[in-house]
C-alpha positions in Angstrom: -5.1 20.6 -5.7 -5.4 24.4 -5.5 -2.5 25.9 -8.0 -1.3 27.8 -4.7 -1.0 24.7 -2.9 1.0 23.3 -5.3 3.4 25.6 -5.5 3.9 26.0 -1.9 4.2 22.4 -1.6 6.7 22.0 -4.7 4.5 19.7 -5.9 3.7 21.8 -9.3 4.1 19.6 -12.6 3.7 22.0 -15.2 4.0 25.8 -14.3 4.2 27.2 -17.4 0.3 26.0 -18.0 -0.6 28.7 -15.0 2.3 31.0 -14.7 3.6 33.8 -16.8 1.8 36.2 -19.3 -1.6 34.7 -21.1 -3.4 36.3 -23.7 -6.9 36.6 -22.5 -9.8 38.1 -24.5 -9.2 42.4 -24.7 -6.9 41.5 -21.9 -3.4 40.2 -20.6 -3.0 38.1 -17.6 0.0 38.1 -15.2 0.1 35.4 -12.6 3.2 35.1 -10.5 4.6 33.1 -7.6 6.7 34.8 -5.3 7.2 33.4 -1.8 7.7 36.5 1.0 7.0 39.2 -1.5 4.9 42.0 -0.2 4.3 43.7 -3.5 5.0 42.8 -6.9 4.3 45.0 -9.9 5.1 44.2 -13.9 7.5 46.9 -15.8 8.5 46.5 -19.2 12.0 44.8 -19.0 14.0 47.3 -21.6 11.8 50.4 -20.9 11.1 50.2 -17.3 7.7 51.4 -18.1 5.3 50.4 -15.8 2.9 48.0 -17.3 0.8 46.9 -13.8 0.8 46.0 -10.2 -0.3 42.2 -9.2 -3.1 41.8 -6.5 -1.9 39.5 -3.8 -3.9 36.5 -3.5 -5.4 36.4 0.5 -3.5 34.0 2.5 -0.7 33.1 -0.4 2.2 33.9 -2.4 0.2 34.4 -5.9 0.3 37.5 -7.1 -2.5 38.2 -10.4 -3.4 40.9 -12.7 -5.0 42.0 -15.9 -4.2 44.6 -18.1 -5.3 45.9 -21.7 -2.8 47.5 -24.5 -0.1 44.9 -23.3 2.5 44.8 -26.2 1.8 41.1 -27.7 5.6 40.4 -27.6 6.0 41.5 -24.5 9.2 41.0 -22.0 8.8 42.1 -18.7 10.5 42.2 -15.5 9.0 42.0 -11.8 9.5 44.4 -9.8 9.2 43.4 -6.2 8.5 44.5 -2.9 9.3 42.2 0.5 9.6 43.4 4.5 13.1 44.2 3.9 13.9 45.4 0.2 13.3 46.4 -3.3 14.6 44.7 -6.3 13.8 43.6 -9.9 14.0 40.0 -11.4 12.5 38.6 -14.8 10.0 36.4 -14.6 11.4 33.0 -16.0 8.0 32.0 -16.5 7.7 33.9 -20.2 10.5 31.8 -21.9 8.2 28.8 -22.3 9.5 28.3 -26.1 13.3 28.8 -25.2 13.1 26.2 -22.5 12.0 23.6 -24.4 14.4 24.3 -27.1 16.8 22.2 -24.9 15.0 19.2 -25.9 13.8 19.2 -28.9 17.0 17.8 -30.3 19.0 15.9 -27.3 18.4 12.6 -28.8 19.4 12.9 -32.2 23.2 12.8 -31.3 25.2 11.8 -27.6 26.9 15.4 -28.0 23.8 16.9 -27.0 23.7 15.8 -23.6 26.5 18.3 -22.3 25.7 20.8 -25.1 21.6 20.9 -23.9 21.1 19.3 -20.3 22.2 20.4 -16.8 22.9 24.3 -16.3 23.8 25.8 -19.9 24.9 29.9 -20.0 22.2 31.5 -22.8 22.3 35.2 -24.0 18.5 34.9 -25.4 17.6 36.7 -28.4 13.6 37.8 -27.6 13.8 40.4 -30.0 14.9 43.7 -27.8 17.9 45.3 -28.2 20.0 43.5 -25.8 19.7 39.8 -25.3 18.9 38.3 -21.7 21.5 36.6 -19.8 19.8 33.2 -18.1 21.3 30.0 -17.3 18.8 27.4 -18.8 18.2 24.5 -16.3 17.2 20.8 -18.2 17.6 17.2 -16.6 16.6 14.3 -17.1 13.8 12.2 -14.3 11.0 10.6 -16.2 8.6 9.4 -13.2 9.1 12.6 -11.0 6.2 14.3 -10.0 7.9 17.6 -9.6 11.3 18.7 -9.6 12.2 22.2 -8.4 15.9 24.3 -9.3 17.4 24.8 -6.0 20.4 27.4 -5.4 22.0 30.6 -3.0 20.3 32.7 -5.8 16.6 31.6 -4.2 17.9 30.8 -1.0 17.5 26.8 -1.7 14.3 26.9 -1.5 11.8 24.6 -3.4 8.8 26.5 -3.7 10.6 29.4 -5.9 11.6 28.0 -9.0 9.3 24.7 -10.2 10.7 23.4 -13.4 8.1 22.1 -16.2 8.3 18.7 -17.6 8.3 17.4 -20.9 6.7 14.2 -22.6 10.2 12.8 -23.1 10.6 13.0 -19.4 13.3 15.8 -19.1 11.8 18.5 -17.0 13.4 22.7 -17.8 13.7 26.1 -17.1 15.2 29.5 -18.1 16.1 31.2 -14.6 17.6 35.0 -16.0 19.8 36.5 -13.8 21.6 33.1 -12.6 25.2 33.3 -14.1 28.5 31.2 -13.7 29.7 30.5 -9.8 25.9 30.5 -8.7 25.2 27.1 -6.8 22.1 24.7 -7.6 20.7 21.4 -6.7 17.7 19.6 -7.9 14.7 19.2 -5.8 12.8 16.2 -7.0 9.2 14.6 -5.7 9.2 10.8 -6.7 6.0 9.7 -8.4 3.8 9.7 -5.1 5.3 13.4 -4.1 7.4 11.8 -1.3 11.1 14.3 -1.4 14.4 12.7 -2.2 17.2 13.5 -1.2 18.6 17.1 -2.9 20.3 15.7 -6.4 23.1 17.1 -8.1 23.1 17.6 -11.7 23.7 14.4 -13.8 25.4 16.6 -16.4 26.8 19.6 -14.0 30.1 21.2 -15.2 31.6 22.1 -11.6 30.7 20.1 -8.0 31.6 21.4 -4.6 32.9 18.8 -2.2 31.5 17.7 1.3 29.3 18.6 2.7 26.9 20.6 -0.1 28.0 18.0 -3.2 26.2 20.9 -4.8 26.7 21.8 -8.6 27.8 24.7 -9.9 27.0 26.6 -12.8 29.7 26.9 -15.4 31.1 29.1 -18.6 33.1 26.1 -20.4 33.9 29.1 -23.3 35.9 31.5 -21.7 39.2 29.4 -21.3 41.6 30.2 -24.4 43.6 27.0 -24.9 47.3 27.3 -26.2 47.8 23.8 -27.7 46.8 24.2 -31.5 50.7 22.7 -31.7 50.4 19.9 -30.2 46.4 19.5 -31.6 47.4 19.7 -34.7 50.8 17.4 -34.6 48.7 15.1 -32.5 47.3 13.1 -35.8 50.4 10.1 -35.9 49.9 6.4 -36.1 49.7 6.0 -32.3 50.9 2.2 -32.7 54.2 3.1 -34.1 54.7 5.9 -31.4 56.9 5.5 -28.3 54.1 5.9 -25.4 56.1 5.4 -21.9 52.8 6.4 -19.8 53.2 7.8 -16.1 50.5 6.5 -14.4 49.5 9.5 -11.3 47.1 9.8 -8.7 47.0 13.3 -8.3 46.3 14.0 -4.5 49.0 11.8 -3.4 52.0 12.2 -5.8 53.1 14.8 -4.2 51.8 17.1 -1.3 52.2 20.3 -0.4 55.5 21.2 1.5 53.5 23.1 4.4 53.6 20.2 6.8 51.2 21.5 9.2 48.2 21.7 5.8 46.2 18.7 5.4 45.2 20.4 0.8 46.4 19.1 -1.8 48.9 20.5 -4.5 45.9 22.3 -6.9 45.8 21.5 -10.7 48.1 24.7 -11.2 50.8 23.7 -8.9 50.5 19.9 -10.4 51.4 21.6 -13.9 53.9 23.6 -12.2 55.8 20.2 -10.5 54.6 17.4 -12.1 55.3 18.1 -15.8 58.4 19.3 -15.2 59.4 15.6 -13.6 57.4 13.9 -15.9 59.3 15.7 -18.8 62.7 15.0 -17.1 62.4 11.0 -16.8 61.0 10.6 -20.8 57.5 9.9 -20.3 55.2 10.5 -23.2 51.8 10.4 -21.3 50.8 11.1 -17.8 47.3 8.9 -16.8 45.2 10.5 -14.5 43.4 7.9 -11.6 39.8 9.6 -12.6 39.0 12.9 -12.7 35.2 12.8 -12.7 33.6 14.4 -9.2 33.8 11.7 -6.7 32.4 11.8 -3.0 35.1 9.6 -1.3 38.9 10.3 -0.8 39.7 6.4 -0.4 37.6 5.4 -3.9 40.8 7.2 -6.1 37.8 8.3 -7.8 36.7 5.2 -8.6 33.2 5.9 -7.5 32.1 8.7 -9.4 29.1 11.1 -9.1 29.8 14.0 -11.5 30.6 12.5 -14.3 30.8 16.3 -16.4 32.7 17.9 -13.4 36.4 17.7 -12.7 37.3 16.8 -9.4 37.1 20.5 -7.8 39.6 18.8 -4.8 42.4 20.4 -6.9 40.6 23.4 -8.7 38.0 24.0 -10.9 37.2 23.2 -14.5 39.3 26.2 -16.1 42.7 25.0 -13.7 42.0 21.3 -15.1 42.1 22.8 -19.0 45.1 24.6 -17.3 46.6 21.1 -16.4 46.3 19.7 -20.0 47.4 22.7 -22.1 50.8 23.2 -20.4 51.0 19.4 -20.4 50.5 19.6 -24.1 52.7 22.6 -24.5 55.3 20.5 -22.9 54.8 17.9 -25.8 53.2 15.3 -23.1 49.7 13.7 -23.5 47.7 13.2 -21.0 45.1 9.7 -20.5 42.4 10.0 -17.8 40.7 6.7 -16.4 37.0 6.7 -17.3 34.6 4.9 -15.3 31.4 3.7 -17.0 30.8 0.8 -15.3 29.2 1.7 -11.9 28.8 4.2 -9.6 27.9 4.7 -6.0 24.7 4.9 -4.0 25.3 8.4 -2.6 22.3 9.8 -1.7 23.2 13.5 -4.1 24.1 11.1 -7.1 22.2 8.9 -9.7 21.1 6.3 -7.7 17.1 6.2 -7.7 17.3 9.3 -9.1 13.8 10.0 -9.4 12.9 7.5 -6.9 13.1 4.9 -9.8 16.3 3.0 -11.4 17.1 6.1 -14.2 20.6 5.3 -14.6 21.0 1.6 -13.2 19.4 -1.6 -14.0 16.3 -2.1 -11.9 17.2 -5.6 -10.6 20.0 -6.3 -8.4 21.6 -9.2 -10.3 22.0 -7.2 -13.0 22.3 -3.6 -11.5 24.3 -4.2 -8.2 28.1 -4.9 -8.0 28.9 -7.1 -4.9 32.4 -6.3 -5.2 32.5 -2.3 -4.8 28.7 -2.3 -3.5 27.5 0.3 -6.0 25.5 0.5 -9.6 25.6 -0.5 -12.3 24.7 1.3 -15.1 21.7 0.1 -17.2 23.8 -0.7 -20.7 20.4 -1.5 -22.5 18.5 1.7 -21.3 18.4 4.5 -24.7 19.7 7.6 -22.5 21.9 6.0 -20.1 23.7 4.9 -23.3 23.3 8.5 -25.1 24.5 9.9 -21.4 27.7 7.7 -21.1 28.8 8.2 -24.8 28.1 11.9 -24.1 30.6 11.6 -21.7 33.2 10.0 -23.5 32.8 12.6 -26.2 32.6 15.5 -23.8 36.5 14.9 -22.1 38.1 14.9 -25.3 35.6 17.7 -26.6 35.9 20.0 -23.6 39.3 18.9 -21.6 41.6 18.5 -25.0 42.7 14.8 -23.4 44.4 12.6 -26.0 42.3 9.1 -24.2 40.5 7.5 -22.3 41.4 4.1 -20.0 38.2 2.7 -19.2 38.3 0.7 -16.4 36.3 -2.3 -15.6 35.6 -3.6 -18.8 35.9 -7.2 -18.1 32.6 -6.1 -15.4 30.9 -4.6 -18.1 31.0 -7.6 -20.3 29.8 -10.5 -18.4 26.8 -10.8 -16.4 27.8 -13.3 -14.1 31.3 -11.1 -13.3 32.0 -12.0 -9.5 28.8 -13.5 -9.3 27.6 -16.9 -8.1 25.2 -19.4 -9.9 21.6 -18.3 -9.5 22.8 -14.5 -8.9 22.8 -13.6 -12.5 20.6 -12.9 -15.3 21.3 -15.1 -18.6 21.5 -13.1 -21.9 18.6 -14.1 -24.5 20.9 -16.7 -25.3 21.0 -18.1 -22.2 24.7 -16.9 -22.1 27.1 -15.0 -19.7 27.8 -12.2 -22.3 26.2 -9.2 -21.9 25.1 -8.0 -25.4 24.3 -4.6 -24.1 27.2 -3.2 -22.6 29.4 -5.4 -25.6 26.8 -2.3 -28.0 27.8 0.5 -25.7 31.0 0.2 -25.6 31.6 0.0 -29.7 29.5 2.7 -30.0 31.5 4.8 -27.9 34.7 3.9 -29.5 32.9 4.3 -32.8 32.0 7.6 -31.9 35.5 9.0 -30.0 37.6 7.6 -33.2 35.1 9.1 -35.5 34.9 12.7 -33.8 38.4 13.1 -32.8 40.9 10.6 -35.2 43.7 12.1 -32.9 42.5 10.1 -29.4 42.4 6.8 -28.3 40.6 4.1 -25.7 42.4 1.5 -23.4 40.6 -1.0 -22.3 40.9 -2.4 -18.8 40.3 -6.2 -19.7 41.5 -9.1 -17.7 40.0 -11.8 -19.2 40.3 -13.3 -23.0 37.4 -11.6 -24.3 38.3 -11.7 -28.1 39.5 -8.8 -30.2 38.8 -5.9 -27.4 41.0 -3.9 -29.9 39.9 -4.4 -33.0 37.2 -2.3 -35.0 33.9 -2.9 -34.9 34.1 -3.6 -38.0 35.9 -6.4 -37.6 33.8 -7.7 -34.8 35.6 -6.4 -32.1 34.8 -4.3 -29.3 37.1 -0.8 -31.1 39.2 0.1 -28.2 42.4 1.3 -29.6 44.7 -0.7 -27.1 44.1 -2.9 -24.0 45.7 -3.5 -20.8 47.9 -6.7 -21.0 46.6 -8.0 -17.5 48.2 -11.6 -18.3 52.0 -10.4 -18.7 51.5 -8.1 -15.6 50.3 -11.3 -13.6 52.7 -13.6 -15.0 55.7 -11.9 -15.2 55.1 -10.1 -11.4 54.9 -14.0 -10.3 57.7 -15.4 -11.8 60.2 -12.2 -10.8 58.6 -12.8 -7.2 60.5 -16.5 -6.7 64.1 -16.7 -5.7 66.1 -17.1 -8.2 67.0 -20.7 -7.7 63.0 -21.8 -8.4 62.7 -20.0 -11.5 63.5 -22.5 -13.5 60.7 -24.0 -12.7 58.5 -21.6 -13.8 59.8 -20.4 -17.0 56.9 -20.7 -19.0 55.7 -17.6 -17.1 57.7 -15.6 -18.2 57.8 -16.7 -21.9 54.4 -17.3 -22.5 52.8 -13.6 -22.7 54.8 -13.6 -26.5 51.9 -16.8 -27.3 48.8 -13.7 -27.5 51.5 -10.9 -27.7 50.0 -9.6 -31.0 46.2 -11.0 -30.9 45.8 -7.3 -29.1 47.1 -4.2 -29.4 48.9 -3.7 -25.6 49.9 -1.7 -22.9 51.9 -3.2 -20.5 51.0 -2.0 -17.4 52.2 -2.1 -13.6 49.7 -0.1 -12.4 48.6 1.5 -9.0 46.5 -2.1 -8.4 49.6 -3.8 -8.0 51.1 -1.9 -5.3 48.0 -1.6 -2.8 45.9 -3.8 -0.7 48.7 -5.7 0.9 50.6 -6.8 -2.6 53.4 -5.0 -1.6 55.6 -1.6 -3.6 57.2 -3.1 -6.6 60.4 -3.9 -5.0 59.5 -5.3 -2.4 58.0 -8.2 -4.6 61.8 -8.7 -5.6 63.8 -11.7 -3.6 66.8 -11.4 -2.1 69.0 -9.1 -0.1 68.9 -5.3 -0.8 70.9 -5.3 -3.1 69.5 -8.2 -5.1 65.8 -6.5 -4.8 66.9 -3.6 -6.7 69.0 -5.5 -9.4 65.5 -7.6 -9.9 63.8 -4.6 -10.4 66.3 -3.3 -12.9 66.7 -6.9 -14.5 62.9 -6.7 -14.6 62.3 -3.1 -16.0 64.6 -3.9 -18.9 62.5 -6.8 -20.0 59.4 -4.8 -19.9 61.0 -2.0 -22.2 62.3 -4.9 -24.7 58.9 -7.0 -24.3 56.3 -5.7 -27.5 53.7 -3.3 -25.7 53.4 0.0 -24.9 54.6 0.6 -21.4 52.3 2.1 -18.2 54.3 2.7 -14.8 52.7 3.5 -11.4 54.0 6.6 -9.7 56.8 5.3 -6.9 57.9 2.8 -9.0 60.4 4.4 -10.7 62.2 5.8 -7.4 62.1 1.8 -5.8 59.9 2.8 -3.4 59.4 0.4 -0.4 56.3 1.1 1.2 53.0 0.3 -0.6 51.0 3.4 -2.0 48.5 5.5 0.2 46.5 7.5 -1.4 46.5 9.8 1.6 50.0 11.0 1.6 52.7 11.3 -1.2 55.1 9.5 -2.8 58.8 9.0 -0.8 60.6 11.3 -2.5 62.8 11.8 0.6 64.2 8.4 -0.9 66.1 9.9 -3.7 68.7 10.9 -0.8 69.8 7.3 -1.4 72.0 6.1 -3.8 69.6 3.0 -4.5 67.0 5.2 -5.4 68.6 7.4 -7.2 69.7 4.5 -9.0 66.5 3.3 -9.4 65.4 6.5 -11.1 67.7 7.1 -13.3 67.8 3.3 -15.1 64.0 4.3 -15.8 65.0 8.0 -16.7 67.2 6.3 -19.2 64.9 3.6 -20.3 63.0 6.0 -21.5 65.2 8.1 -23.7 66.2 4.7 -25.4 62.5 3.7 -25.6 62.1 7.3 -27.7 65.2 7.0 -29.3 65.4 3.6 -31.0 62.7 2.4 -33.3 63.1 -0.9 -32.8 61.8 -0.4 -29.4 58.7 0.8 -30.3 57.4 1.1 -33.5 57.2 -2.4 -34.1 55.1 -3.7 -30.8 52.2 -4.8 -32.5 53.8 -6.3 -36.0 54.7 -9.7 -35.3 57.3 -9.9 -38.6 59.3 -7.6 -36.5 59.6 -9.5 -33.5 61.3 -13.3 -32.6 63.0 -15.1 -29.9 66.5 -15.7 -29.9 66.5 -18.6 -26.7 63.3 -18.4 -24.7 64.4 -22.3 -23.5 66.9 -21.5 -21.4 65.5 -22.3 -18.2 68.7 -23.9 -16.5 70.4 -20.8 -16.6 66.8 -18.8 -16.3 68.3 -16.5 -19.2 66.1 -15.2 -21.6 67.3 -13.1 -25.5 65.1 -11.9 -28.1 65.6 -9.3 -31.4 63.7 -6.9 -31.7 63.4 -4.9 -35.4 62.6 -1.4 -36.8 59.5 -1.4 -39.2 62.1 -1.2 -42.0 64.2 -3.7 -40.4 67.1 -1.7 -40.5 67.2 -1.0 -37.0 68.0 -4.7 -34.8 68.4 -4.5 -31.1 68.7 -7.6 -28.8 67.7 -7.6 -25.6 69.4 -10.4 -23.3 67.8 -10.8 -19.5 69.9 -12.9 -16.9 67.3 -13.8 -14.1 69.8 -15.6 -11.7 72.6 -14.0 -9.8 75.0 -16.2 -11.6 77.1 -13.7 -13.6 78.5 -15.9 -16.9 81.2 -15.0 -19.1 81.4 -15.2 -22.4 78.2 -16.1 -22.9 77.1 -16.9 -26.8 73.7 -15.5 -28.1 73.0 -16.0 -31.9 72.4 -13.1 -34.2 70.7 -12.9 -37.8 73.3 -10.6 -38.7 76.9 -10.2 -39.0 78.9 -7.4 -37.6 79.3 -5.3 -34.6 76.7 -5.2 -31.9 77.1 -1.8 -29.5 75.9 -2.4 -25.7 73.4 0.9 -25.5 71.7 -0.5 -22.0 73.2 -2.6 -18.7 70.8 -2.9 -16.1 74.0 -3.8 -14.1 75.8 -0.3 -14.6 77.0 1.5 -11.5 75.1 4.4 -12.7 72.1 2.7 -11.4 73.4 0.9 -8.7 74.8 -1.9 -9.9 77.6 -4.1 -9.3 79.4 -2.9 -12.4 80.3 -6.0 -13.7 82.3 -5.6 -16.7 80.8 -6.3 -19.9 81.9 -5.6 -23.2 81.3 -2.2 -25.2 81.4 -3.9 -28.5 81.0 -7.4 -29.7 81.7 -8.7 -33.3 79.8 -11.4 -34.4 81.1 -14.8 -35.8 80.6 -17.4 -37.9 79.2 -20.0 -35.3 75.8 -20.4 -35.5 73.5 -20.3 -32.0 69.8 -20.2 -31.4 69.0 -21.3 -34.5 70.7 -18.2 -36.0 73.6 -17.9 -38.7 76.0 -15.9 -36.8 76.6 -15.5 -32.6 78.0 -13.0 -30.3 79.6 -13.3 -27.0 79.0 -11.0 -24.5 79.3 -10.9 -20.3 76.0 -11.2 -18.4 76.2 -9.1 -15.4 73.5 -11.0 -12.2 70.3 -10.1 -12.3 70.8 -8.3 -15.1 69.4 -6.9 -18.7 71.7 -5.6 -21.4 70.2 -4.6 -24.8 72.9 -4.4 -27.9 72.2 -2.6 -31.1 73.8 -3.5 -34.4 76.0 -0.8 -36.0 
C-alpha cells in the first residue's frame, strides 16, 4: 500500500520510517502529513528562519521537499497554510529517539508503568536554548496493526497523528504542543485493520465521564502536598494502633443540600464535611468504595476502567490529593478499595484491547467471571502483572494513601470460584489454586511494604485460604491484615435470632476466638451487609424498637471488646433503617430522633475508649493478651472475656448480656484483685437505654468464678454490654 494511503486510512505501522527529516546524499528530505493543509513550509523552530516550502503531493495530504545546507541537528517547526488560517506546529515526527526512550526501560521495574506509559508531560532537551514542551504518548497493544493518538488538539481525527510501534509491542509518540487539560483517545486497527472501538488510556491520569470516557492529559507535579507531619509520624507498628475505619461511599454519604441538583458533593466539599464528622465520632481511617474511573454509577466502582484516574464524578486528580492531605492534616488515614481482580467489558476499556485478550485471559473459564459478567485479568501474563503492581505502587506513590483493601481476593485465588465442574481450568497440579494470581498478589505486597514501610494491604478473603497475612516469606500471601468474613457472618446470624433461641446457637458467637489470631483482622460490617435485600444493620436486630437498638448497642460493644481491628459502613452508626442506595445519602434527617442520636453517640464514644485504652487495641493480634472469662454460658446467653495491655498492666473486661433478662448481682471472675471501674454501658440513657442501674465500682472478692482466683459482682443491664477497667 501507497505510504499516502496508509496514512489516510490510519493504517500506517511505522511513520517514523517515512516521515520527518532524512539525511539524503548533499541533501535533506522533509516529508510531512497534513490532512486539509493548503501550504506547508519548514522554518527553523528557535530562529524562525525559513529553511523550505513542501510540494504538495497531487491528489493527497503529503507534503515533500529537499534542501541542501540543512543544519544536521536540525529542529524545525511547520509552518502551515489551510482554507481558513495560518499557524505553526512542530513536526512530532523528528523526536524519533525521545519517543522510544519511554520504553527502553518500562520492564525493568512495575514503577515504570505510570512513570513511562500513557500521556507523560516532557520539557525535551534537543539542544536549543529552550527545551520543547510535548506530551509523550506510549501504550501498550502488541497485535495492533496501527494505533493513532486521537484528541480536540487534531480534531479526533485518526489520520493526523499515527503512533509508531515497537518490537516489545508498545506503540509511541511525542505530539509538542499538547499540554495538561487536552483530551485523547486511542485509535487502534486490530491485526487485520478492522477499527475498534476508540480506547482510553490503560495508564491515563484523568477520565471524563459519559458519554466521551475520554482521557485526559495530566501534570501529577504541580500539586504541593502539606502532610510531611503525618508522612513522617506515619511509620508506627500498625498492629498495636487503634484503627476504627469509616467505611464511605462517597457519592452517597452525603448529597448536596440543593434539592432540585441531581451532583454530587465534589472531593473539596467531601474534605470540607466529611472529615470534620469523621474526626468528631473517633475514627482513625476513612475507606473509600474505589476510586479508580468506573463507567457505571450502580457498580460503587466496582467495575473499573481507569485504573490511574480518580473518579472525576467528584473532581479531578489535584481535588482527590486535596481529599487526602486535609484528611491527613486532620491526623486521619485514608484506605481506598483496590480492584485487581476483574473489570468490565466496556467497549472504551481493556477488554480486547487490541482486538486480542491484552489484559484478560483468552479463555472464558479462566478469563470470564459469571458472577459480575466481566474480566478477569490474566494473573500469569508478564505486563498485566507489571501493570497491576504498577498500580498498587502508583496510589500510595501519587495519592499519599496509607492502604489498600483489595477486594475479591478469594476470586483471585481459586479457579473454580463460583464455577461448576467442567467450567474451570485445573492448575498443573490438577488443583483448584491458582498459582498465578497466589504470585501476583505477593509480589505486590512485596513491593508496597518494600517501597513505602508506612502502608498497608487488606485482604478481602472469605474463605480459609492459609496465612493471607503473613510474609511471603513465611509462605503466605503478605497482606498486612484481612477481612474477618467468618465473625461478620457468624456473629450477624446469631444477633439476628430472638433472644429466646440463642441459646441454641452459642457456638456462633464464640467460635470466631478458635482462628482469632491465625490472621491478622479487621472486623468488618461493611457496605455488603446492608444492600441487596439483607436489610440496614438494625433492622437485622429482633424485637420491638426499642429492643432493635439495644441489640445494636449490645452488639457494637462486643465488636469493640472482640480482638480485630474494627471497619463500619456509613449509616450504621446513626441506626439507620433503610438499606443503603448508592443513589441518595445517608438519613441524616434521623439524628432528630433520640434513638439515633443515641445510636451515634454509643459509637462516638466507642471510639474514644477504643483510642484511649490499650487494652482495646494494642493487643488484637497477641493471643497471651487475650482469654475468656465464661464463653459457656449459653442458658443465660451471657458472654465475658479480659482483655490485656501489651504490658499487661492495663485489664479490661468486657461482659455482653444477649437476652433481655436484666440479672442482678451477677458474679464474673477476675485474675486480679481490687477495684474494677465501669468505663462503658451499652444500656446508659445517654444512648438510649433503659438506664438500668449498674454499679460504678465493684471490688473484687475472694470467691473464685470462671476458673479465676477472685470474682466481681456487677448488674447486667438487657441487651446489654458493659466493659470494666481495673484501677
Amino acid at each position: 500500500m501507497l505510504l499516502e494511503d496508509q496514512l489516510k486510512q490510519a493504517l500506517c505501522t511505522h511513520p517514523f520510517e517515512s516521515l520527518g527529516m532524512k539525511k539524503e546524499e548533499g541533501a535533506t528530505k522533509f516529508t510531512v502529513w497534513m490532512p486539509g493543509a493548503l501550504h506547508v513550509s519548514v522554518v527553523e523552530l528557535m530562529s524562525g528562519k525559513h529553511v523550505g516550502k513542501l510540494k504538495k503531493q497531487s491528489g493527497s495530504d503529503l507534503f515533500i521537499g529537499s534542501f541542501k545546507r540543512v543544519k544536521a541537528n536540525l529542529v524545525y517547526a511547520l509552518k502551515v497554510e489551510n482554507s481558513e488560517t495560518e499557524y505553526q506546529v512542530i513536526d512530532p515526527y523528528q523526536f524519533q529517539e525521545q519517543a522510544y526512550h519511554a520504553v527502553h526501560f518500562v520492564d525493568h521495574a512495575p514503577e515504570n508503568v505510570y512513570q513511562q506509559l500513557g500521556a507523560q508531560l516532557l520539557e525535551l532537551d534537543v539542544g536549543i536554548d529552550a527545551p520543547v514542551n510535548v506530551t509523550r504518548f506510549a501504550v501498550f497493544a502488541p497485535n495492533a496493526s496501527a494505533v493513532s493518538v486521537i484528541g480536540d488538539f487534531n480534531y479526533w481525527d485518526g489520520s493526523c497523528h499515527p503512533m509508531q510501534k515497537t518490537s516489545m509491542g508498545y506503540w509511541v509518540l511525542v505530539i509538542p504542543g499538547v499540554h495538561a487539560g487536552h483530551k485523547y483517545k486511542y485509535q487502534i486497527k486490530d491485526a487485520n485493520g478492522n477499527p475498534l472501538p476508540h480506547k482510553s488510556d490503560p495508564v491515563g491520569f484523568s477520565n471524563e465521564q459519559y458519554p466521551s470516557h475520554a482521557s485526559v492529559v495530566y501534570n501529577h507535579n504541580e500539586y504541593e502536598w502539606q502532610d510531611s507531619e503525618w508522612m513522617s509520624a506515619n511509620q508506627a507498628d500498625k498492629y498495636r494502633q487503634a484503627m476504627s475505619i469509616y467505611e464511605v461511599h462517597l457519592g452517597s454519604w452525603k448529597r448536596p443540600d440543593d434539592k432540585s441538583s441531581n451532583r454530587y458533593l465534589t472531593y473539596h466539599e467531601l474534605a470540607e464535611q466529611l472529615i470534620p464528622y469523621v474526626k468528631d465520632m473517633g475514627y482513625t481511617h476513612i475507606e473509600v468504595l474505589p476510586v479508580s474511573e468506573f463507567p457505571f454509577d450502580g457498580s460503587w466502582g466496582y467495575q473499573p476502567v481507569g485504573m490511574f484516574s480518580p473518579t472525576s464524578r467528584f473532581g479531578d486528580p489535584d481535588d482527590f490529593k486535596h481529599f487526602v492531605d486535609q484528611c491527613h492534616q486532620h491526623g486521619i488515614g485514608v484506605i481506598i478499595d483496590w480492584v485487581p481482580a476483574h473489570f468490565p467489558e466496556d467497549g472504551h476499556g481493556l477488554a480486547r484491547f487490541d482486538g486480542t485478550h491484552v489484559y484478560e485471559y483468552s479463555d472464558p473459564r479462566k478469563g470470564w467471571h459469571p458472577d459480575w459478567n466481566s474480566c478477569i485479568y490474566d494473573f500469569g501474563k508478564d505486563t498485566v502483572r507489571q501493570f497491576l503492581v504498577a498500580n498498587a505502587l502508583f496510589w500510595v506513590e501519587k495519592f499519599h494513601v496509607d492502604g489498600l483493601r483489595v477486594d475479591a481476593v478469594a476470586s483471585m485465588l481459586y479457579l473454580d470460584y463460583s464455577r461448576k465442574q467442567g467450567e474451570w481450568i485445573p492448575n498443573v497440579d490438577g488443583g483448584n489454586e491458582n498459582y498465578e494470581a497466589i504470585s501476583l498478589l505477593q509480589w505486590m505486597n512485596q513491593a508496597v511494604y518494600e517501597k513505602f514501610p508506612h502502608a498497608m494491604t487488606i485482604a478481602e478473603e472469605s474463605t480459609s485460604f492459609p496465612k493471607v497475612s503473613r510474609p511471603v516469606f513465611e509462605g503466605g500471601l503478605g497482606f498486612g491484615f484481612k477481612w474477618n468474613m467468618g465473625w461478620m457472618h457468624d456473629s450477624l446470624h446469631y444477633i439476628s435470632k430472638d433472644p429466646s433461641y440463642r441459646r441454641y446457637h452459642h457456638g456462633e458467637i464464640t467460635f470466631s476466638m478458635v482462628y482469632s489470631f491465625t490472621e491478622n483482622f479487621v472486623l468488618p460490617i461493611s457496605h455488603d451487609e446492608v444492600v441487596h435485600g439483607k436489610g440496614a444493620l438494625i433492622r437485622k436486630m429482633p424485637g420491638d424498637e426499642w429492643q432493635q437498638a439495644a441489640n445494636l448497642r449490645c452488639y457494637a460493644g462486643f465488636m469493640y471488646a472482640h480482638p480485630g481491628k474494627k471497619l463500619n459502613f456509613m449509616g450504621n452508626e446513626i441506626g439507620q433503617a433503610t438499606e443503603w442506595n448508592h443513589d441518595s445519602s445517608v438519613r441524616w434527617d434521623l439524628l432528630e430522633f433520640d434513638k439515633h442520636k443515641g445510636i451515634q453517640a454509643l459509637y462516638r464514644e466507642l471510639n474514644g475508649l477504643y483510642k484511649k485504652l490499650p487494652a482495646l487495641y494494642e493487643s488484637d493480634h497477641d493471643p497471651k493478651c487475650f482469654s475468656w472469662i465464661d464463653h459457656e454460658n449459653s442458658e443465660q446467653s451471657v458472654l465475658s472475656l479480659l482483655r490485656l495491655s501489651q504490658d499487661g498492666n492495663q485489664k479490661l473486661i468486657s461482659v455482653s448480656n444477649f437476652t433481655p433478662v436484666p440479672r442482678n448481682d451477677f458474679r464474673i471472675g477476675v485474675p486480679t484483685k481490687g477495684s474494677y471501674k465501669l468505663v462503658f454501658n451499652s444500656d446508659d440513657k445517654a444512648f438510649w437505654g433503659s438506664g438500668y442501674k449498674v454499679q460504678a465500682t465493684v471490688t473484687a472478692d475472694d470467691v473464685s468464678w470462671n476458673n479465676q482466683p477472685h470474682s466481681i459482682r456487677v448488674n447486667l443491664p438487657p441487651l446489654a454490654t458493659l466493659f470494666l477497667v481495673l484501677g
